[in-house]
Each structure stands twice: as C-alpha cells, then as structure tokens.
DODRENLUM-608238 format. One line per 8 residues: number of its first residue (from 1); for each residue z, y, x of C-alpha. Coordinates in nm, 3 decimals. Layout:
DODRENLUM-608238
NUM> Z Y X | ...
//
This chain:
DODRENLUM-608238
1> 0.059 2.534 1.648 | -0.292 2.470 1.756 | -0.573 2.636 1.529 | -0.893 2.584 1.411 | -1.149 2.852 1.422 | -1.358 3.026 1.114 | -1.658 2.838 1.008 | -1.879 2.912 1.311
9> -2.206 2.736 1.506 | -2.038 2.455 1.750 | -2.106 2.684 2.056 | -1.868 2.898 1.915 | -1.621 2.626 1.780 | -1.251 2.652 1.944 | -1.069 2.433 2.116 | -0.715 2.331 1.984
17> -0.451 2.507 2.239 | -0.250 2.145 2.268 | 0.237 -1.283 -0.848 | 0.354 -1.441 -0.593 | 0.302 -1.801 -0.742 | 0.641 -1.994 -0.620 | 0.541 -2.212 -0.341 | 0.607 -2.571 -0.402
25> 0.917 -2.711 -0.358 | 1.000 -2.999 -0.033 | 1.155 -3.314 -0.049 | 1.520 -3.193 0.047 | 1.488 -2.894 -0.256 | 1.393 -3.152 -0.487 | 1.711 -3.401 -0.363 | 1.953 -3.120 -0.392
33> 2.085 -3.203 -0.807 | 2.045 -3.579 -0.721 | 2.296 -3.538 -0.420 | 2.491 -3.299 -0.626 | 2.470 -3.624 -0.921 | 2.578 -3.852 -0.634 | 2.900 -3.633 -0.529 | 3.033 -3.617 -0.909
41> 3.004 -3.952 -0.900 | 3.173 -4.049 -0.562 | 3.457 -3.788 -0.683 | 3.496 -4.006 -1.018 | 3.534 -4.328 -0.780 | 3.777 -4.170 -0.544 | 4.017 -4.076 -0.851 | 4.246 -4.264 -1.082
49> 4.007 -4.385 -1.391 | 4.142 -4.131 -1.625 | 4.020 -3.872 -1.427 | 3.660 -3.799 -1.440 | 3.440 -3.466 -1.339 | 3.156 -3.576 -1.541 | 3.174 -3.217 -1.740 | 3.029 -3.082 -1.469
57> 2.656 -3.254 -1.459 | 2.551 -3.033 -1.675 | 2.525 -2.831 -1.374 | 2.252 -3.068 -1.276 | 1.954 -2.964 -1.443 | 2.042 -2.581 -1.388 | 1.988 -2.686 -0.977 | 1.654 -2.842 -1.027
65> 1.541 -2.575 -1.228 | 1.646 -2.299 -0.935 | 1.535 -2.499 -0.617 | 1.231 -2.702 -0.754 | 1.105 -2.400 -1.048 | 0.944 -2.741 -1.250 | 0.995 -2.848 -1.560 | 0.951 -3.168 -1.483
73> 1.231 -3.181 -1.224 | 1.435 -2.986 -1.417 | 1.413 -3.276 -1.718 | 1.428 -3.576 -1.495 | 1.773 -3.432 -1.333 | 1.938 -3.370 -1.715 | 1.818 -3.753 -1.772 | 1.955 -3.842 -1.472
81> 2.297 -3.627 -1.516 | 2.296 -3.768 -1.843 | 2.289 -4.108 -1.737 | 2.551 -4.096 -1.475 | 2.768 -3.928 -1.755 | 2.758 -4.259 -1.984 | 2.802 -4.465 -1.696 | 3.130 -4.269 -1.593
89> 3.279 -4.273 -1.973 | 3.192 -4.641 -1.940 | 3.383 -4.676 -1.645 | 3.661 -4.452 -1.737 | 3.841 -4.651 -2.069 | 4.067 -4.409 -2.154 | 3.820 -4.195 -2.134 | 3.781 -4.002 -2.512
97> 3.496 -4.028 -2.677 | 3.520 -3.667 -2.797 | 3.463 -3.584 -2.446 | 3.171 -3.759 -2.330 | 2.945 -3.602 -2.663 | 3.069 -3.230 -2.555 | 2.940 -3.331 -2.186 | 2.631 -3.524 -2.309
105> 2.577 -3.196 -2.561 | 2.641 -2.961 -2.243 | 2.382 -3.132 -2.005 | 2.139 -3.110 -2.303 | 2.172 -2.779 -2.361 | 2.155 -2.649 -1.994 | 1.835 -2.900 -1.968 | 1.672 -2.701 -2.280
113> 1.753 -2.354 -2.154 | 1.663 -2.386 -1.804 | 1.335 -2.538 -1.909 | 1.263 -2.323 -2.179 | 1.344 -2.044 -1.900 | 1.133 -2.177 -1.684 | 0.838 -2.175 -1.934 | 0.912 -1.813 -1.962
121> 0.909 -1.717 -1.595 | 0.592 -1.919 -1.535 | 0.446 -1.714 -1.841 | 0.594 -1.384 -1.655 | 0.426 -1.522 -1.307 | 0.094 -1.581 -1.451 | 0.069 -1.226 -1.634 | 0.203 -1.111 -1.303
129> -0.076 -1.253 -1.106 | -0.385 -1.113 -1.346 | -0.233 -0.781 -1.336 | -0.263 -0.805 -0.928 | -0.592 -0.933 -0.974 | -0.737 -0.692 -1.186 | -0.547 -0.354 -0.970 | -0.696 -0.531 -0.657
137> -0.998 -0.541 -0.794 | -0.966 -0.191 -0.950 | -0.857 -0.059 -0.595 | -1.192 -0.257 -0.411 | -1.432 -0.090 -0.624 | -1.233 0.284 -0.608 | -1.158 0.244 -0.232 | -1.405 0.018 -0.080
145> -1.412 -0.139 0.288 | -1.448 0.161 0.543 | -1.704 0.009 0.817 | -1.577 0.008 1.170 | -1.862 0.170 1.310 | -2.084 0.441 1.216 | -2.289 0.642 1.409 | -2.104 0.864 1.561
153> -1.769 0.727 1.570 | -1.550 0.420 1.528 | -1.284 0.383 1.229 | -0.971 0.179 1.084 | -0.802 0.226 0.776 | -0.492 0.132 0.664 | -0.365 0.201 0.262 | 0.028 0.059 0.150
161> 0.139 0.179 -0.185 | 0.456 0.250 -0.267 | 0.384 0.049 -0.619 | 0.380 -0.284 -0.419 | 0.335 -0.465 -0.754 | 0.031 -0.295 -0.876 | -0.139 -0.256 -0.528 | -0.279 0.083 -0.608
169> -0.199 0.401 -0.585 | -0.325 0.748 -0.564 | -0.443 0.760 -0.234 | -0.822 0.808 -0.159 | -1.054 0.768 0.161 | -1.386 0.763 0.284 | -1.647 0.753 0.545 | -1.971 0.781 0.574
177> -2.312 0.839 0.744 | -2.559 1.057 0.681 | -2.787 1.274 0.824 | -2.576 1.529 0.890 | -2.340 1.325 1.080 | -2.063 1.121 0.981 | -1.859 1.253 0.737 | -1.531 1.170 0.638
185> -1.236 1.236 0.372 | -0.858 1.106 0.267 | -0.725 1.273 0.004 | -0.418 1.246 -0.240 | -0.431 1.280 -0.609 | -0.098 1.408 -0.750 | 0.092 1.206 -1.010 | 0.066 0.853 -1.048
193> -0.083 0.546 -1.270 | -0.431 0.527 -1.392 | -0.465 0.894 -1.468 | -0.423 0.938 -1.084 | -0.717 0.599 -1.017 | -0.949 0.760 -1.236 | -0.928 1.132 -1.090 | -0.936 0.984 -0.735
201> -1.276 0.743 -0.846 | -1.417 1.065 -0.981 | -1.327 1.257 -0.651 | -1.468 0.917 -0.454 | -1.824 0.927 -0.660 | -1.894 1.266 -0.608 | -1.832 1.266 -0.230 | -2.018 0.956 -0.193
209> -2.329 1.127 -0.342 | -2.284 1.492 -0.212 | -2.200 1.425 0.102 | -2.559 1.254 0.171 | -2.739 1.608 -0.014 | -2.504 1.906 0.095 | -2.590 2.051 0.449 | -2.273 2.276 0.408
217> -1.920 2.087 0.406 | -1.776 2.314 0.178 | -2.030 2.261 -0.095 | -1.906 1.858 -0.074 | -1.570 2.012 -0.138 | -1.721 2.257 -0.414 | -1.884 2.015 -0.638 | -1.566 1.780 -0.597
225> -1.340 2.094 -0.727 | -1.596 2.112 -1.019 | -1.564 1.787 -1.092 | -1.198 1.765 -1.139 | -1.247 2.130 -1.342 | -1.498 1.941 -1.587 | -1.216 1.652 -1.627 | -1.002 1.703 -1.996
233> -0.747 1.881 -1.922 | -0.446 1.735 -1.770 | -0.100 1.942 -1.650 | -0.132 2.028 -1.276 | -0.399 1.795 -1.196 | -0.544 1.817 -0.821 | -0.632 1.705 -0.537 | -0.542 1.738 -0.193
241> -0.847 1.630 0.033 | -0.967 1.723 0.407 | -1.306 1.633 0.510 | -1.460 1.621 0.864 | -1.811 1.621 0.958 | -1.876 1.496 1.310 | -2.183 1.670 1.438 | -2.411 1.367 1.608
249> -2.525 1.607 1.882 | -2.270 1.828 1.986 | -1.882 1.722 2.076 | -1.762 1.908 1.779 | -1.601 1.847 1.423 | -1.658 2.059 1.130 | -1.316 2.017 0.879 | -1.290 2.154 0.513
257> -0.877 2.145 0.479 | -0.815 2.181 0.099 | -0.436 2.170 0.065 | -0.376 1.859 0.272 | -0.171 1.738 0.599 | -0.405 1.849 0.882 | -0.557 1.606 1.109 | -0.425 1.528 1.413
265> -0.625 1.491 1.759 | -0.508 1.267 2.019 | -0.654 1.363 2.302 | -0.495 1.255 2.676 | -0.175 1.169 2.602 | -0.102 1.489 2.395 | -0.107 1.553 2.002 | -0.273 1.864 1.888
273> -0.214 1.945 1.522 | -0.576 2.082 1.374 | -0.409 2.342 1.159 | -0.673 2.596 0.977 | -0.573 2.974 1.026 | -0.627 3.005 0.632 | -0.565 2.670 0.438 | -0.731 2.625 0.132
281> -0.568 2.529 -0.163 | -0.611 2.196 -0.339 | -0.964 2.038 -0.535 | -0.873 2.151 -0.931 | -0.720 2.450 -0.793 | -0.988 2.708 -0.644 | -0.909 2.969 -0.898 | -0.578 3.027 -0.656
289> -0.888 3.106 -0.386 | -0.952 3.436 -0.267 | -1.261 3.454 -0.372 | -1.144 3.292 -0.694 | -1.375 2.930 -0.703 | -1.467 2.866 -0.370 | -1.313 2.601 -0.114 | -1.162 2.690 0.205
297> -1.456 2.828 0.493 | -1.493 2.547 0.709 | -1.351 2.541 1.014 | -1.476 2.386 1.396 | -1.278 2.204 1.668 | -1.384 2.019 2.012 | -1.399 1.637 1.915 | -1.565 1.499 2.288
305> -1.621 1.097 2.341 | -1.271 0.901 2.323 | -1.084 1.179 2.162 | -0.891 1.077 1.826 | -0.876 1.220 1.486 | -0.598 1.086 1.248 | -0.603 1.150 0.897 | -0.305 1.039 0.716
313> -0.162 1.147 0.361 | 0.193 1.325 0.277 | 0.375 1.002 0.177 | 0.354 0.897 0.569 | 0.559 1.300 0.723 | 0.800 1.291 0.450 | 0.876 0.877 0.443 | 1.259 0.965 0.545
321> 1.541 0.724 0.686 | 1.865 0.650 0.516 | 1.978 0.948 0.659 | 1.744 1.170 0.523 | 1.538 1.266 0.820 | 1.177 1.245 0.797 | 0.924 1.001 0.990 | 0.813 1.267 1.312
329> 0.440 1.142 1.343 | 0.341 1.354 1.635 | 0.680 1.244 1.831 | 0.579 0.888 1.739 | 0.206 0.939 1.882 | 0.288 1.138 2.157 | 0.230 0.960 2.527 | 0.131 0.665 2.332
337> -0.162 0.425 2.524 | -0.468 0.438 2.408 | -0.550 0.179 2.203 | -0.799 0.059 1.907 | -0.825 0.232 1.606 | -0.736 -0.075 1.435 | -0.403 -0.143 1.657 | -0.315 0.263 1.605
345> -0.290 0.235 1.249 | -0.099 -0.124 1.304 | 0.143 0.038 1.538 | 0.186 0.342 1.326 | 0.297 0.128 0.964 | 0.507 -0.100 1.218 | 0.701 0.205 1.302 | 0.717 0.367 0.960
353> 0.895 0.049 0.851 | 1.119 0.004 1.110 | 1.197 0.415 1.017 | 1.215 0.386 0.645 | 1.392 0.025 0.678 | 1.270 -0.079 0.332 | 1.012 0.003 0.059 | 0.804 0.319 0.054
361> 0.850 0.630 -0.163 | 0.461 0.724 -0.193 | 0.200 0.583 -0.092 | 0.070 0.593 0.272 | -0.297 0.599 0.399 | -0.417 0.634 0.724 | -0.811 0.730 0.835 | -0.877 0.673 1.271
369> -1.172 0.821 1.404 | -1.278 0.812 1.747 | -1.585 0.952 1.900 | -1.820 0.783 2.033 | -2.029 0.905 2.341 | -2.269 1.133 2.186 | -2.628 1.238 2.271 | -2.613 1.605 2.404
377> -2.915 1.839 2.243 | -3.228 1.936 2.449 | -3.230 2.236 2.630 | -3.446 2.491 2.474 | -3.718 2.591 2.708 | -3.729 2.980 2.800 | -4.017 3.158 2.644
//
C-alpha cells in the first residue's frame, strides 16, 4: 500500500509507490372508469334481462380515484356509476329492488372512502413536500455549493443519502481558498438524524473559519476536535474527517487523515491509495492519541498538474451487492480515461448503482480535485 510521509517541508514530501406531487393525470387515465362504466353496461345488454352486473360499478369510483388521484374525478365516476346502475334496474324488470339500493349504497360508499382517502394522501403529500423543503434547505445552508474552481485546483462534488426522503444525511464536505492554498475536507459524522446535521454544521463552521487563520493543518483539525469535545455530551460521538492542503507553489499536498477512508490519487492510469503510516483517530476522539489531544502529524504527497485526488466517505467501499461483496473503488477507477471531475463523480454513482442494484445503505459523498498547473517558486539566489 502506498504511504504518505511524516509531516515534512514539500522538498522532502514522498511520493506514493503506485413529495413527489402526483403528476397530472392524461386523457386515457381519466377514460379508464368511464370505459370500465361502458363494459358493465355492454355486458348487461349482451345478457338475458334478469341478469345484470351492475353490483360491480361500485368499482368505478375506486378506478378514478387510483389512475386520476382527484377528487373530482373520483365523484363524477360514482355519479356516473350510479347513474348507469338506475338505468340498468330500469331496464332489467325483474330486477329486485332490494338489489339496486345495496348497489346504489355500495357505489356510495366506495365514492366516500376513496375520496375521503384521497383527502388523506394529498394531506400526507403536502406534509411530505415541506419536510423536503425544509431538509433541502437545512442541507444548502450545512453543505453549501463547492465552486468548480479555486486557485489551485478544479472540483466536483457529488452527495446521495441513503435517507432519500429526508435528503440529508451525515455526510460533510468542503473546499476552500485561502492563503495558504486550497484546502479541503469530507468527513462523516457517526449516527444519524439531526444530532448527526448539527455535529457535522458545527464541524463545517469551524473549518470554514480556521482554515482561513491556521498556518498548520493539524491545528484546523485541532480546534474541530475541540469543538465536538465542547458539544453536551452524546454516546460515541465523532467524526471522521481528512483534510488536504494543496500548496499553490510547490506540486505537493499536505493531508491531516483523522480516522477516515484515505484519498485516492489517480495519476496515469494507476490508483495509488494515500494511506498515512500512523492514522489518526477520529475528531471527538484525540484522547485515544498518543500524545493524548492532538490530531494525527500531517502528512505530504506529490500532487503535480492533472493528477487526481478523490475523497469519498465509507458508505461508497462498503455499498455491497446482493451477494454481499463490497463496491471495489480502486478496481472501478483503475485504467479509467481521464475525464472531468464532474463526469468522474457521474461515472462513479452510475456504477455504484448498477453494483448495489437498489437503494443505498449510508450515505455516499464524493470530493474530485485536480491540480491545476501551478507556479513553481523562485530560485533563491546564492549568497
């Protein structure tokens, strides 16, 4: 496995070894109880007078309610089934009487149920839709739009979570520029709901402002730990987080690897897996350091013009088929083209569907970075 070196100047750094509203419903939905009307009625014709299917309209109304989802509809078919239903005991004489009520009573009932169900599910839809609304919203202001270019490289993100309904997860990402380079994190908050949104907002603030203020990359990861440590107290709360700094003059990366998935650097075909020689363990859990308190030392790895860091979290490695086996990311980048950031992260979610075959266990986020050409530093004139 290829490893990153001990925090060390980049002359020194080491070079890895390799509610969905219904839509509206068309013209041939909202014929299908009239034509199934028009067959009861053509089967009442076709057979002896004393012989009527007019019990089954009632069905009517239950059709309209499915195909069309209007009320509406739905009331205008039990009118019309109801109709049809007089007509037939009027054309059937011996016909009882005790009959035609229990069909007329059946077609009202069905026409009061599947409206009154429709009321609900439009009710259900609605509630639906403002609880989309407001985790969309919740997820723009916690995760906002990554820019496609910064100054020292270009990006594309790409976030699915696994709780398709609420649109938000536990998944966290960044990037940034500042004048220490362009700095960069993904992370993964453990657990679920809005305990998991607020720890990874609190994670997202503090990077956002350190990352502008700390020269050192492991300070950024220090005051995030003490951040989560300052949180109430919450079982087994952390973080796992890895953060790159791209140095704007030098074709190097500095990475902070707190408990997370390491990077990986596509780089001519091959996929090298950026894999520190001591990983750190997660933000809310430096007191398992050695020294107790303190993150990981940062690490340094060649990152040259055109070469390709992807960040990703855990719930894209361990996505597994229906046989168990687990999604091989490096297999599935390796000898790939080069292509966009943008159509990387595309091609990678098209091919951890088509591996999963259905909906995702966790929730998947992917960072691209790829370096731009750089400006090389001045030599230093011999004194």
């Amino acid at each position: 496995m290829p490893l990153l070196g001990p925090s060390s100047p980049p002359e020194r750094a080491l070079v890895p070894v390799t509610v969905v509203t219904p839509s509206r419903s068309t013209w041939p939905q909202r014929l299908v109880p009239y034509a199934f009307i028009a067959l009861v009625m053509l089967a009442d014709v076709a057979t002896p007078r004393d012989v009527t299917f007019s019990s089954t309209l009632s069905v009517a109304p239950a059709l309209a309610a499915l195909v069309t989802r209007s009320l509406w509809q739905t009331i205008v078919a039990g009118c019309a089934a109801a109709g049809v239903s007089i007509g037939s005991y009027i054309y059937a004489h011996d016909l009882a009487g005790d009959v035609e009520v229990a069909t007329l009573g059946a077609i009202a009932a069905v026409t009061v149920v599947s409206s009154v169900s429709l009321g609900l599910v439009g009710r259900q839809s609605r509630m639906l839709a403002d609880v989309r609304s407001v985790a969309e919203t919740a997820q723009h202001v916690v995760l906002r739009d990554v820019p496609p270019e910064l100054e020292q490289v270009r990006t594309a993100v790409a976030y699915r979570a696994a709780a398709a309904e609420a649109r938000i997860g536990g998944d966290l990402y960044e990037a940034l520029s500042t004048k220490f380079g362009d700095r960069l994190l993904i992370g993964d908050v453990r657990g679920k709901g809005l305990p998991a949104v607020e720890a990874a907002a609190d994670v997202l603030g503090v990077f956002r402002e350190a990352a502008h203020t700390e020269a050192d990359l492991a300070r950024v990861a220090d005051r995030m730990h003490a951040m989560l440590a300052r949180r109430p107290v919450r079982d087994e709360e952390f973080v796992t987080a890895v953060l790159l700094s791209v140095d704007p003059t030098t074709p190097t990366v500095q990475v902070v690897n707190c408990g997370h998935p390491p990077p990986l650097l596509l780089r001519d075909g091959r996929v090298d897996v950026l894999a520190p020689v001591e990983p750190g363990p997660p933000l809310g859990l430096f007191d398992m350091a050695d020294p107790p308190g303190m993150a990981a030392a940062p690490a340094w790895a060649g990152f040259a013009p055109g070469d390709t860091l992807l960040l990703y979290t855990d719930g894209t490695t361990e996505a597994r088929d229906k046989t168990g086996r687990f999604f091989d990311l490096s297999g599935f980048l390796a000898s790939r083209p080069t292509s966009s950031p943008a159509d990387l992260t595309a091609q990678i979610l098209t091919g951890l569907a088509a591996h999963v075959g259905g909906r995702l266990e966790d929730d998947v986020a992917l960072l691209v970075v790829r370096r731009k050409p750089y400006v090389p530093q001045p030599a230093k004139s011999g004194s």
